[in-house]
N, C-alpha and C positions, 0 to 999 in steps of 0.2 A: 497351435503356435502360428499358423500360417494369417488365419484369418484376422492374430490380435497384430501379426506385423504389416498384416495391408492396411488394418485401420489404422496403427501409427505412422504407414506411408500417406493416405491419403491426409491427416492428418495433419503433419507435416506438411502436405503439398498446398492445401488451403492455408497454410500460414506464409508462405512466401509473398512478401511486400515489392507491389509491380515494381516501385523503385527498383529492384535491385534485377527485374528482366528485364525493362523497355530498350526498345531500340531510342538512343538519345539522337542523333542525328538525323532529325526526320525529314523529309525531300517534300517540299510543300511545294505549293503555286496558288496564283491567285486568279479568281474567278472570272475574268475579263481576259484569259488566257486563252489561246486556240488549243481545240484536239491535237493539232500538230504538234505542238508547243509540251504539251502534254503525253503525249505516245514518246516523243524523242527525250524527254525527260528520262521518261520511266525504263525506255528501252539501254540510258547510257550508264542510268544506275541500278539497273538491274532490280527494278522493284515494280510489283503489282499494284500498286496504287500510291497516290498521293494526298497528302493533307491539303484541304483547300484553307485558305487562312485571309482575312482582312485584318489590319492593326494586331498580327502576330498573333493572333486566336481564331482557334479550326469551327469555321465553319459547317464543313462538309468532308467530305472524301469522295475521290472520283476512280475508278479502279480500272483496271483493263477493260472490263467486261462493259461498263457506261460507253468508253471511249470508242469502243466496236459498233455499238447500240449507237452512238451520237452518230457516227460516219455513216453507217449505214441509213440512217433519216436525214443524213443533210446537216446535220447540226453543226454549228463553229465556235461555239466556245466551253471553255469549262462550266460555265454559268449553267448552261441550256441542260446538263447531263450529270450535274453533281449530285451526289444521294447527302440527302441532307438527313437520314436514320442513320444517325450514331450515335456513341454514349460513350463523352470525356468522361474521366475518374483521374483520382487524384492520384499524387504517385506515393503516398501512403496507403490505397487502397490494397489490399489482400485480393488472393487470385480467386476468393470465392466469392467474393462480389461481384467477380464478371463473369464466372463458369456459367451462372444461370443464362443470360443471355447469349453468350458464345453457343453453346448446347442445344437453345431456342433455334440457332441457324441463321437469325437474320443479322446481326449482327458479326462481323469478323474484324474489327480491326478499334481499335480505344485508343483516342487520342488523350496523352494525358496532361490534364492544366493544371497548372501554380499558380497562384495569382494571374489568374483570367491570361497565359501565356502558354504555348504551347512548348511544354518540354521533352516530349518523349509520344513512345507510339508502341501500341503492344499489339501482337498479331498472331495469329494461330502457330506460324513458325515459330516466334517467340515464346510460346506457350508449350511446345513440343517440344525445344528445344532444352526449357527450365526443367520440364516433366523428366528431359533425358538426364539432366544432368543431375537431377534430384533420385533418382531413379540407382545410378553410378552410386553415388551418397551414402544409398542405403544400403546397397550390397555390401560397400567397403564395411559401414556400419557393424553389419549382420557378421561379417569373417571375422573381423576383431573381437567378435565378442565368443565365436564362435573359438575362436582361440587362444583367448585366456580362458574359456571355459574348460578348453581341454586341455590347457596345463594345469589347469587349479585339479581337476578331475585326474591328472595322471600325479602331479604332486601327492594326493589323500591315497591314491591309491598305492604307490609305492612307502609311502608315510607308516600305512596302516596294514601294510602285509608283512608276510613271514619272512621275506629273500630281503626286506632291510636289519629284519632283527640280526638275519644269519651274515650279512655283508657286512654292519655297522658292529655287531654285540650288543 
């Protein structure tokens, strides 16, 4: 039983449509930007990285760890230290289109485009945080069923024993 309700978890969990985790409000900048510019960004919204974007479509992404790397060599703009390895997906895409990549390691963060436009942004948080709530889902799942099984199961059983014949006639 255990191992046919992990395949219907995993199962499940490869069907959730990014649409429905990305973070919509994605905190961008644009390449001509300073590390400064860039560190005080991320620092006032609380986020590890940024979408870099020209004409409202992601270029790149620049993350803590560039911007440490940028300072530390001198560097002054976003341009100079942007990782341009990423992989937009659409926001109809399913979470097992990108599990392979994410899993790969090099990859952590999907920006996601509509019409060449940047709408949303999915991220290993995002991804933990679907998994938690999918995760919740099933348990409730699993007790519901777990408990009309055991009223159907105490119904037959009282249905079909001697103490209703002698209670009822």
């Amino acid at each position: 039983m255990r191992a046919r309700s992990a395949i219907l978890f995993f199962w499940g969990l490869k069907m959730i449509k990014i649409r429905s985790i990305m973070t919509r409000n994605v905190i961008t900048i644009s390449p001509g930007s300073t590390l400064k510019e860039a560190a005080q960004m991320m620092s006032s919204k609380s986020v590890s990285s940024l979408v870099v974007v020209e004409n409202g479509k992601p270029i790149a992404i620049v993350s803590e760890n560039d911007i440490i790397k940028g300072t530390i060599s001198n560097k002054k703009s976003v341009r100079n230290v942007m990782s341009r390895e990423f992989m937009s997906i659409s926001p109809s895409a399913k979470f097992s289109e990108i599990n392979k990549s994410m899993r790969g390691g090099k990859i952590k963060r999907f920006p996601i485009v509509e019409d060449e436009k940047l709408i949303g942004l999915i991220t290993e948080t995002d991804i933990i945080q679907a998994t938690r709530d999918f995760t919740r889902f099933h348990q409730i799942v699993q007790e519901v069923i777990l408990a009309i099984f055991g009223f159907a199961t105490a119904f037959f059983l009282f249905y079909f024993s001697p103490i209703r014949a002698l209670v009822f006639g």
